[in-house]
N, C-alpha and C positions, 0 to 999 in steps of 0.2 A: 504494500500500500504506500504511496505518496500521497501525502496532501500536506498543504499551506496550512496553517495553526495558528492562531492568535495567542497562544502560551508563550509565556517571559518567564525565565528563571534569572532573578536577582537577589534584591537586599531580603526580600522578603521569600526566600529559599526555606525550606525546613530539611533537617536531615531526615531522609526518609530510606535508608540503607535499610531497614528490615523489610521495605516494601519493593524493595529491588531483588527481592529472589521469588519474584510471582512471573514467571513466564508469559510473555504477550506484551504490548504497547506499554502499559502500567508499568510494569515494574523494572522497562530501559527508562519511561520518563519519572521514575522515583529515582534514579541511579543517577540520573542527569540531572535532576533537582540537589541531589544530595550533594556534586560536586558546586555547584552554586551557591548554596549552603556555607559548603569549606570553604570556598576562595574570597566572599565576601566576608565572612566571621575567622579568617586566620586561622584554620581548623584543620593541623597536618593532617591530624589521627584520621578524621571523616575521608579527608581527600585523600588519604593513602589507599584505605580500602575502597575508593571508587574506581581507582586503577586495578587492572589485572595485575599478576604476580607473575610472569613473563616475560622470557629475553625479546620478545618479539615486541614490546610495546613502546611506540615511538610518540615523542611527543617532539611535534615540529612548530618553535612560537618564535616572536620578536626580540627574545630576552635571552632563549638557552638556547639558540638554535635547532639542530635535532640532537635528541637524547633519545636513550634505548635502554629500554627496562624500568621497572619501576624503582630501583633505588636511585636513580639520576633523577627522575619526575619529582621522586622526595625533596631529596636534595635541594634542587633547584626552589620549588616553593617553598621549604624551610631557609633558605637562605634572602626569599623574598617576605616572607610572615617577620623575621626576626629583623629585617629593616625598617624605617622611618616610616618609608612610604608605604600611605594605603594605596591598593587598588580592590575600585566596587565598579564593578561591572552590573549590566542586567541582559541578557542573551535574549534577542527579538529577531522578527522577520522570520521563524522557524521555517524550514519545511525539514519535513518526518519522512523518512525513507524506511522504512519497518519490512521487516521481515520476522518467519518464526524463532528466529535465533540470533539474527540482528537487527542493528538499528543504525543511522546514520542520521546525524542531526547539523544542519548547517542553516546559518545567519550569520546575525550579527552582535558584537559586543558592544553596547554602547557605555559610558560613562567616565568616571576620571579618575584620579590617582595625584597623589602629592595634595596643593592646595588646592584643589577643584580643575586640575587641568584637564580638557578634554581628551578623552579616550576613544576611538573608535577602530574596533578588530574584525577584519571578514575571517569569521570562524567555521568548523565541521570539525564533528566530532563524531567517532564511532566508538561503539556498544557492541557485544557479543556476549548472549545468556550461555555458558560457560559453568559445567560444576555448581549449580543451583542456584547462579546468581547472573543480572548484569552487572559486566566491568567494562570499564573504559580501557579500548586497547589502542585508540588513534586518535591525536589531536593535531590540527594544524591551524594556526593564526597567522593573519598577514595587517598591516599596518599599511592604505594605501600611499597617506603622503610621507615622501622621505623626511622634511623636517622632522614631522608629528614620530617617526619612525626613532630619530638619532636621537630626537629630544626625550623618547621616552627607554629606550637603552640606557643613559647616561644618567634619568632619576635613579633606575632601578639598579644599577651597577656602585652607582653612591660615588 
């Protein structure tokens, strides 16, 4: 199934990781809520377990380049949780690419970081029900304007 969604996951995200081992639509968009959750409330523990535990898991963003595996994904947003700067995003424009075992979720990040700087990410992210749950095994973010791009490396690098 494909279709357009009017669902945002942002500030107002709830951890919903127990509701993310219900096979079907529900419980890739409890798994994808849950990391929304993590990322705006600084929440490794949440955001760890949304990622798979797999050499195969890449995360392709603005900030860490590509990483592989989930202790680099760690990593990486422990090293951005334990800095100055906030970043709150709210993930819109959805379209839902579902399948019975996956899921594929692409939009947009809107919001900011530091003191209110704007933020905007063209994001996709995949899902895989896996071992009786969804986990995130693929992320990729892009940053279109290069200023908005160098300017926002450079917060988050400190």
């Amino acid at each position: 199934m494909i279709q357009q969604t009017e669902r945002r996951y942002g500030l107002d995200s709830t951890d919903r990781l127990t509701e993310a081992t219900a096979p079907g639509p529900e419980g890739a968009r409890a798994a994808l809520e849950s990391f929304y959750y993590a990322l705006n409330s600084r929440d490794g523990a949440v955001l760890s377990q949304v990622w798979a535990d797999n050499p195969l898991v890449q995360l392709n963003n603005p900030v860490g380049g590509i990483l592989h595996g989930r202790q680099a994904v760690d990593e990486l947003y422990a090293r951005i949780f334990r800095g100055a700067l906030r970043v709150r995003v709210t993930f819109s424009e959805v379209v839902e690419y579902l399948g019975e075992r996956h899921a594929v979720f692409a939009g947009r990040e809107l919001g900011s970081y530091g003191d209110g700087v704007p933020l905007a990410i063209r994001t996709t992210r995949y899902l895989r029900y896996d071992q009786g749950r969804w986990s995130q095994f693929h992320h990729h973010g892009s940053i279109d304007d290069p200023a908005a791009l160098l300017a926002y490396q450079r917060a988050v690098s400190g």
